[in-house]
C-alpha positions as CSV (number, residue, x, y, z in Angstrom):
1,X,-3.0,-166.7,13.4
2,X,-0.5,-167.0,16.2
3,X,1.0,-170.2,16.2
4,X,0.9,-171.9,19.7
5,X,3.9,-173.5,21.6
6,X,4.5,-176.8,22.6
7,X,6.3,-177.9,25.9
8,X,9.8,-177.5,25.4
9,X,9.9,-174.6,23.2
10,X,12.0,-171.8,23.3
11,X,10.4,-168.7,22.5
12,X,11.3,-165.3,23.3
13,X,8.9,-162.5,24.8
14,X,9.3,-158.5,26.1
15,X,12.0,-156.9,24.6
16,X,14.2,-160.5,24.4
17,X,13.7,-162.3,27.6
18,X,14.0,-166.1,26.6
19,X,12.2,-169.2,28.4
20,X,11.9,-172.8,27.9
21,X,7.7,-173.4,28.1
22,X,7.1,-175.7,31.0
23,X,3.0,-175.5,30.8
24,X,0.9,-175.0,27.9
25,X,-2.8,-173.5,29.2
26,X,-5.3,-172.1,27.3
27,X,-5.2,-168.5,26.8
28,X,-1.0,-168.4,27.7
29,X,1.9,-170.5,28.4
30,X,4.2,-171.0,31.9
31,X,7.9,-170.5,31.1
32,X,11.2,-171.2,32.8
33,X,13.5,-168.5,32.7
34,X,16.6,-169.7,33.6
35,X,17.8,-170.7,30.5
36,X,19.1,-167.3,29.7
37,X,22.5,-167.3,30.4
38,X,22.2,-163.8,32.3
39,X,18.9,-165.1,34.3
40,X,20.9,-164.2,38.0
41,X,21.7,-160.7,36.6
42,X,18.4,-159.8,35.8
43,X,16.6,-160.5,39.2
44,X,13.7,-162.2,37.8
45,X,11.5,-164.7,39.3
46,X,12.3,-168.1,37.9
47,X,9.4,-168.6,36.1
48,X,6.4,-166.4,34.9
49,X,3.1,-166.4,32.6
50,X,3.0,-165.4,28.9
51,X,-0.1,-164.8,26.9
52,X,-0.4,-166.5,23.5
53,X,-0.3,-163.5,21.7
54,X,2.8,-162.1,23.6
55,X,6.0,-164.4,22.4
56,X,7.5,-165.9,19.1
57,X,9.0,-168.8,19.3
58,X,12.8,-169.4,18.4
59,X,13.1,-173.0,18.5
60,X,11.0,-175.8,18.8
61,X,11.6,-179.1,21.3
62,X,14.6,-181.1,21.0
């Protein structure tokens, strides 16, 4: 079973984009993406939606 993330987790999602999760919601988690350090490069909105099943997570909360 996939394991769920906390608030404050980085996980990584879609061909390694990385986020810090700001929201955890049922069926997905909100995540702030810029904490990658090429964020401005890629044109991305600053944050976006991830379903549960959709990301790993690399670290958890500090």
């Amino acid at each position: 079973m996939q394991q769920i993330a906390e608030v404050g987790n980085l996980i990584e999602f879609k061909d390694g984009l990385q986020g810090i999760v700001e929201k955890v919601n049922e069926n997905s988690v909100i995540v702030d993406l810029t904490y990658m350090e090429n964020y401005h490069e890629l044109d991305l909105n600053q944050r976006t939606v991830v379903n549960h099943k959709n990301y790993k997570i690399i670290a958890d909360r500090a």
